[in-house]
BASERO-408933 format. One record per residue (C-alpha): residue number from 1; x, y, z. Coordinates in pm, whole numbers. Layout:
<recs>
<resi: NUM; px: X; py: Y; pz: Z>
...
</recs>
This chain:
<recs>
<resi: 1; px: 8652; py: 16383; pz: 19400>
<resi: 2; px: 8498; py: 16109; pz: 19280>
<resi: 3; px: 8477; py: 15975; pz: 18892>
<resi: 4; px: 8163; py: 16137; pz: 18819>
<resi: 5; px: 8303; py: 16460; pz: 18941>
<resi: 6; px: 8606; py: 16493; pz: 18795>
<resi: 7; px: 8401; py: 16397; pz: 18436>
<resi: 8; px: 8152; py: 16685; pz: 18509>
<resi: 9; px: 8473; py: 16911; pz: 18542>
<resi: 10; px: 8615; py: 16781; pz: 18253>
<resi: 11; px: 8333; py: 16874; pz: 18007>
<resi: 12; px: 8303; py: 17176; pz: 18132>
<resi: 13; px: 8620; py: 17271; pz: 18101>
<resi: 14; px: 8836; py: 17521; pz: 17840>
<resi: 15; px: 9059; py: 17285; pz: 17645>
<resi: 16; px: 9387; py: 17401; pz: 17775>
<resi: 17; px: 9252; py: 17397; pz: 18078>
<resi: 18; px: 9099; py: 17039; pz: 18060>
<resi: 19; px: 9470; py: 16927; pz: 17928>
<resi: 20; px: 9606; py: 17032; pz: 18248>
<resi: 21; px: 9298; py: 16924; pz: 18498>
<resi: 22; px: 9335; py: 16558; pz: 18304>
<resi: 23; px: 9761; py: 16566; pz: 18370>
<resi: 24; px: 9686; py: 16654; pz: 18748>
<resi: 25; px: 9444; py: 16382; pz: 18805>
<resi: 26; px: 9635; py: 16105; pz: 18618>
<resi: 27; px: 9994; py: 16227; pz: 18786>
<resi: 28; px: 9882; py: 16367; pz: 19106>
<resi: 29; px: 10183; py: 16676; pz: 19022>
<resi: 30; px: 10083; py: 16979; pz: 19261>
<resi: 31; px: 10054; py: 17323; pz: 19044>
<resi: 32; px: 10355; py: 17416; pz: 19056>
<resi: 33; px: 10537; py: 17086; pz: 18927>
<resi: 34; px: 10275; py: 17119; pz: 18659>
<resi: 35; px: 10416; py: 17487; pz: 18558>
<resi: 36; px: 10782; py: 17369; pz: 18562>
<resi: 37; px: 10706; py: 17068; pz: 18289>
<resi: 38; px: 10852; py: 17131; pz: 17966>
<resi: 39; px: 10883; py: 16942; pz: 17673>
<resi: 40; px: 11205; py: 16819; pz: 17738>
<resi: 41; px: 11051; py: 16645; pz: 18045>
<resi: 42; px: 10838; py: 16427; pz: 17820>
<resi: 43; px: 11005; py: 16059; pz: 17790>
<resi: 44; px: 10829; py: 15939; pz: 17446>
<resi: 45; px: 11031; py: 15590; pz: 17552>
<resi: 46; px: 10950; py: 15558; pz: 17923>
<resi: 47; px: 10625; py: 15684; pz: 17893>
<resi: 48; px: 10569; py: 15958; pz: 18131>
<resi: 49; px: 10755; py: 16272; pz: 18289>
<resi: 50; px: 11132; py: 16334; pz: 18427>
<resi: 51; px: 11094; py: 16546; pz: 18743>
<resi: 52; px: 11344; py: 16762; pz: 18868>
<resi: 53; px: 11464; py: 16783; pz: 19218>
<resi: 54; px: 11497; py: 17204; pz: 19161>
<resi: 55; px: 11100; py: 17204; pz: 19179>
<resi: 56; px: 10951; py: 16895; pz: 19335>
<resi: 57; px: 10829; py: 16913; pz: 19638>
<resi: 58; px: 11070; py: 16662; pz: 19828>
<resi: 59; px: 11355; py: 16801; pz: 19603>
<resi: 60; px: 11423; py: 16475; pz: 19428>
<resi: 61; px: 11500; py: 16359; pz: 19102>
<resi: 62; px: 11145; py: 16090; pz: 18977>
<resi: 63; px: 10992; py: 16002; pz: 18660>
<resi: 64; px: 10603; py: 15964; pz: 18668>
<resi: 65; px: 10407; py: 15753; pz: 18433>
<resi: 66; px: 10169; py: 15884; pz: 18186>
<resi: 67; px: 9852; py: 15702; pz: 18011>
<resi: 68; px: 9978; py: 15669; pz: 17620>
<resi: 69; px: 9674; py: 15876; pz: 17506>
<resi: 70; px: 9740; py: 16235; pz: 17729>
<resi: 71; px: 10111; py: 16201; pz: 17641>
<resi: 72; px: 9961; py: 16234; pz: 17262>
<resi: 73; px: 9750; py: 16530; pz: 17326>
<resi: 74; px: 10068; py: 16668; pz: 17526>
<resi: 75; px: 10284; py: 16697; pz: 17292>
<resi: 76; px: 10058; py: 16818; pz: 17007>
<resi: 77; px: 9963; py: 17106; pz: 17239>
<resi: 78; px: 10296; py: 17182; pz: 17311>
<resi: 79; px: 10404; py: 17108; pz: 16915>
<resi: 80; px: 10156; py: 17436; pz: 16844>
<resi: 81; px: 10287; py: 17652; pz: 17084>
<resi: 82; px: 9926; py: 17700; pz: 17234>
<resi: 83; px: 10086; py: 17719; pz: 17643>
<resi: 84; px: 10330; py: 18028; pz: 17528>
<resi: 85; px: 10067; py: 18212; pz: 17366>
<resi: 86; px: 9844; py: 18107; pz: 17667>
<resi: 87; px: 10125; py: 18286; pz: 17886>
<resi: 88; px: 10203; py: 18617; pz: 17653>
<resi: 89; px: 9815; py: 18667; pz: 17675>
<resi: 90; px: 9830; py: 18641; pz: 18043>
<resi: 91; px: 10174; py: 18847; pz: 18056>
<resi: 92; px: 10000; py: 19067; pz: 17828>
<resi: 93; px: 9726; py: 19135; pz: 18104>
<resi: 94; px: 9913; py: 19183; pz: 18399>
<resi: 95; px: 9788; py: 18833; pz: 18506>
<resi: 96; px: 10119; py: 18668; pz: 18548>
<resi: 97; px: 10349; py: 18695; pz: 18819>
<resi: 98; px: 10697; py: 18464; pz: 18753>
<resi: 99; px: 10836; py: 18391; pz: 18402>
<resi: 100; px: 10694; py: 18121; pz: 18250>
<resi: 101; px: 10942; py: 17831; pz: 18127>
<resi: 102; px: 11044; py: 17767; pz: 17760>
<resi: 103; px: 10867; py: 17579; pz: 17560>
<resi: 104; px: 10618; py: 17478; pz: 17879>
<resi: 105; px: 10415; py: 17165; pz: 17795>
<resi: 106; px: 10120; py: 17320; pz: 17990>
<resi: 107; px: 9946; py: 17644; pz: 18077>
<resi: 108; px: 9893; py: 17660; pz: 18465>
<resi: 109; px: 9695; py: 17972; pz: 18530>
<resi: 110; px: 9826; py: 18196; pz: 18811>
<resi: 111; px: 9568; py: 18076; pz: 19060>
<resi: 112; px: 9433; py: 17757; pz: 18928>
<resi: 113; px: 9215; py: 17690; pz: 19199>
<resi: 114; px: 9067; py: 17993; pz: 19099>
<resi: 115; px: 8987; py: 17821; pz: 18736>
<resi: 116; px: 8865; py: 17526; pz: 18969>
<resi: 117; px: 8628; py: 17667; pz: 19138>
<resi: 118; px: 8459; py: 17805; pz: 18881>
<resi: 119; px: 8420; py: 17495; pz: 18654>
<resi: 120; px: 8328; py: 17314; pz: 18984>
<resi: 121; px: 8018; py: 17618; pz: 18961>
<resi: 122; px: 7968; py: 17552; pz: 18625>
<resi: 123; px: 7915; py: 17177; pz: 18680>
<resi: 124; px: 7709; py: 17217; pz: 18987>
<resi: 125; px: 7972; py: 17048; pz: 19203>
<resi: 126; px: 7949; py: 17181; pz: 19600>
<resi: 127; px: 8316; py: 17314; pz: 19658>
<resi: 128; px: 8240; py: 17158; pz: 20021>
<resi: 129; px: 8159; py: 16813; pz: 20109>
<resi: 130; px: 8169; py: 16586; pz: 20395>
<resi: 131; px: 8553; py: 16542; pz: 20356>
<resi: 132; px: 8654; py: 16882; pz: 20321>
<resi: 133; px: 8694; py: 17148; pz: 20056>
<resi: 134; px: 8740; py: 17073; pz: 19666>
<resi: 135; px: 9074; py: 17296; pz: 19566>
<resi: 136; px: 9333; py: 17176; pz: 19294>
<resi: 137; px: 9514; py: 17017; pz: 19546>
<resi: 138; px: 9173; py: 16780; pz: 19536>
<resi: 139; px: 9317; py: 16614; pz: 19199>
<resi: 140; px: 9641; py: 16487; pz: 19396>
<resi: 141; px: 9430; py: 16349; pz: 19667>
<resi: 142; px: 9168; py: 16191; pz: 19375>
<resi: 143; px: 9494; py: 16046; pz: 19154>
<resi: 144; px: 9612; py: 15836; pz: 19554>
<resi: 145; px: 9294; py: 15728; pz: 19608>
<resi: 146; px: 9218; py: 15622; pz: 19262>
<resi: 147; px: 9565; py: 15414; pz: 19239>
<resi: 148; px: 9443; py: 15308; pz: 19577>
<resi: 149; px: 9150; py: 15168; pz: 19473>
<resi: 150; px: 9272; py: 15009; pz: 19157>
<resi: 151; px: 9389; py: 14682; pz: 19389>
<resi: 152; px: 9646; py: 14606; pz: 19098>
<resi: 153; px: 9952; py: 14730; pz: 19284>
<resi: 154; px: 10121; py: 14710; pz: 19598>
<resi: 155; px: 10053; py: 14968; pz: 19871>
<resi: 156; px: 10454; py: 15020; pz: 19842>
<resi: 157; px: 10430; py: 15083; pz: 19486>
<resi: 158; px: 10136; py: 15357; pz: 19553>
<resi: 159; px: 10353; py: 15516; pz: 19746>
<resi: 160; px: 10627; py: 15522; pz: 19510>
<resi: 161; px: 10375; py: 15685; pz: 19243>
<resi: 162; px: 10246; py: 15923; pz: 19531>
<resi: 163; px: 10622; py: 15999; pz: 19582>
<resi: 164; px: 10609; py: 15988; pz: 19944>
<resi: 165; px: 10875; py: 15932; pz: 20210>
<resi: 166; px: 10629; py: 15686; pz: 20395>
<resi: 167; px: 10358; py: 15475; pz: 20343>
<resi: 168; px: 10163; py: 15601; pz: 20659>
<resi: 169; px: 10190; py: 15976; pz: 20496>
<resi: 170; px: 9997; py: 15777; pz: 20180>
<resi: 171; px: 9761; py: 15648; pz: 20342>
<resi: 172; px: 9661; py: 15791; pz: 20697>
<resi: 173; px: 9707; py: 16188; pz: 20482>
<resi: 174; px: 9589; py: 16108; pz: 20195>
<resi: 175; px: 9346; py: 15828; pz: 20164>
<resi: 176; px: 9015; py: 15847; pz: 20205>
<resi: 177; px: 8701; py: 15652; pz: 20286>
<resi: 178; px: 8385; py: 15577; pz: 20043>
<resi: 179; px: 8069; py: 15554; pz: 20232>
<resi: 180; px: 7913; py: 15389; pz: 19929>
<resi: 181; px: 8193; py: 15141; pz: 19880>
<resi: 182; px: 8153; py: 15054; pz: 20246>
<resi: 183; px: 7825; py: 14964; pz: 20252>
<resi: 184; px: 7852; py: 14750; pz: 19915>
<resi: 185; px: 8130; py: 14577; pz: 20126>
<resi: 186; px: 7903; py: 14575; pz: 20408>
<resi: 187; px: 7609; py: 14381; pz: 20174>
<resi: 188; px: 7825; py: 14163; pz: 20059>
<resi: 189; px: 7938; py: 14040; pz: 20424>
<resi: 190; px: 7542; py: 14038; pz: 20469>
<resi: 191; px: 7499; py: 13817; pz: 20195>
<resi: 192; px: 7736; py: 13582; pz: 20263>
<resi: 193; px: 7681; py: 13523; pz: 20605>
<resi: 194; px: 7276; py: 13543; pz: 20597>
<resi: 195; px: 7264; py: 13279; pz: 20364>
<resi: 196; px: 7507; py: 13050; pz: 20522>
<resi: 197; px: 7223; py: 13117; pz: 20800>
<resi: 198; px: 6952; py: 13019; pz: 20571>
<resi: 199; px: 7109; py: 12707; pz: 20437>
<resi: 200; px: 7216; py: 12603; pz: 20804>
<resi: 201; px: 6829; py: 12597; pz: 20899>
<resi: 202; px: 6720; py: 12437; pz: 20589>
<resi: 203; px: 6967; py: 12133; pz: 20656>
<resi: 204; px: 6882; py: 12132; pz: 21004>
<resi: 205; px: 6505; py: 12107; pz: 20907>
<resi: 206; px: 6563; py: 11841; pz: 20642>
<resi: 207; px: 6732; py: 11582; pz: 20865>
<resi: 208; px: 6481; py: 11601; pz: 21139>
<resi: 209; px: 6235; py: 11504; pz: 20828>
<resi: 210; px: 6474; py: 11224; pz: 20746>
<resi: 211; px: 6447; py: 11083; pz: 21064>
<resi: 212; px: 6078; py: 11093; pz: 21084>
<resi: 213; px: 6090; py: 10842; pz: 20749>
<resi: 214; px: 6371; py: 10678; pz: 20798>
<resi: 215; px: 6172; py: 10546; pz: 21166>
<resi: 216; px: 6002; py: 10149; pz: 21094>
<resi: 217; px: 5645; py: 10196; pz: 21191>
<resi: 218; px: 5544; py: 10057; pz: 21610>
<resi: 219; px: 5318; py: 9790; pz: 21436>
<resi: 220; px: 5650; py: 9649; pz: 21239>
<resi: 221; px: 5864; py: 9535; pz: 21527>
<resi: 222; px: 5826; py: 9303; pz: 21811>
<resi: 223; px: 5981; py: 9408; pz: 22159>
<resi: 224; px: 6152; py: 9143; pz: 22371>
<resi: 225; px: 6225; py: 9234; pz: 22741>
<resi: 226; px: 6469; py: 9004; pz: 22883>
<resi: 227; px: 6551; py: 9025; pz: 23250>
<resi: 228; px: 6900; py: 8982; pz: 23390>
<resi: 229; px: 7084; py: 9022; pz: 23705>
<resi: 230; px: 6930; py: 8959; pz: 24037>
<resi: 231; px: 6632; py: 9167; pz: 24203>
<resi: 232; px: 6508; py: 9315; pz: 23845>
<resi: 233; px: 6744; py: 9560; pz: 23914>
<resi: 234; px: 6917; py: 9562; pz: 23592>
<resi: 235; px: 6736; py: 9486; pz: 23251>
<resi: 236; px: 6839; py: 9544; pz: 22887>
<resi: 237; px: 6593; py: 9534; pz: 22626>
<resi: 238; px: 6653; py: 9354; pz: 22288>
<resi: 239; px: 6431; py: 9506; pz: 22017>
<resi: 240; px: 6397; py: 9276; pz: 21740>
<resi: 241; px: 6294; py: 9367; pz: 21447>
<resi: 242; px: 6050; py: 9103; pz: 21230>
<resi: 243; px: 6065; py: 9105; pz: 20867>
<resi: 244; px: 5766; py: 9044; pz: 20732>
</recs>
């Protein structure tokens, strides 16, 4: 998704449901990492989340860093309670299927992609497009390619936040190519090289020029043949030049 997607979303979005769409696009957690958060995860010092290797995906122990502002909003959402009354309303319906944690610092929906796809309706997004299908797994693959793109870190290092066991998983799985950004890069190249043309040619031009002025005029210099060497077969011709 690109930024002006995952915007539309987000104004269209309930705000509970906004909270969580904005902590899976700036963490790239999967759903159910998301569902497992509580408020004991929340490092006020660090700045971000504790993960636990019971329910991460590649059953390890990580912390992962949190903008300042959402870590504000998270914790005054889960100071009023609003995710467990989220979850007995949802109990309440028949809606939920597991227990929901204690104190949860989110509400995940059963089937968020469900919620998804119809905000992505209600902003006029396609759910398909050239590179696949938008699902919530979509905000994972935006948060890598957005850290990608950033150019402030290390590949290494966006692999670390992607918490991947390789680098090639990061990048050949999950990155992605921008047809707009390539063809900025490709007018750029253009521009550079095209004008290097144009100011090749314009040089070239101005020293034939030069030469045509810098040449003393026929009727300013006086030509002196002097023969040499035996049976005119060699001569060498002095030009002197008169100064008048």
């Amino acid at each position: 998704m690109t930024l002006e997607e995952i915007a539309q979303v987000l104004n269209v979005a309930d705000p509970p449901i906004r909270l969580l769409y904005e902590t899976a696009f700036v963490s790239g957690l999967r759903a159910n990492e998301l569902r497992n958060l509580t408020l004991a995860h929340l490092d006020l010092e660090r700045g971000g989340l504790i993960l636990d290797a019971e329910w991460t995906k590649n059953r390890r122990k990580g912390f992962q860093p949190l903008p300042y502002a959402l870590i504000q909003r998270l914790v005054a959402f889960s100071d009023a309670n609003q995710a467990q009354t989220l979850y007995k309303e949802a109990f309440s319906r028949g809606r939920a299927k597991q227990e929901f944690p204690k104190q949860p610092l989110l509400y995940v929906p059963s089937h968020p992609a469900r919620s998804l796809d119809r905000d992505l309706k209600k902003a006029g997004i396609p759910k398909h497009n050239p590179h696949g299908k938008l699902d919530f797994h979509a905000a994972r693959v935006a948060y890598i390619n957005l850290l990608i793109d950033n150019g402030s870190i290390t590949p290494k290092e966006v692999q670390e936040l992607a918490r991947h066991s390789t680098l090639d998983m990061t990048m050949r799985v999950y990155g992605r190519t921008q047809e707009g950004r390539m063809r900025e890069a490709v007018e750029q190249v253009g521009e550079s090289v095209l004008s290097e043309e144009k100011r090749a040619t314009s040089v070239q031009k101005l020293a034939v020029g030069a030469e045509r002025e810098i040449a003393t005029p026929n009727e300013n210099k006086e030509l002196r043949f002097t023969q040499s060497g035996s049976g005119g077969r060699a001569r060498t011709y002095d030009m002197v030049v008169n100064s008048h």
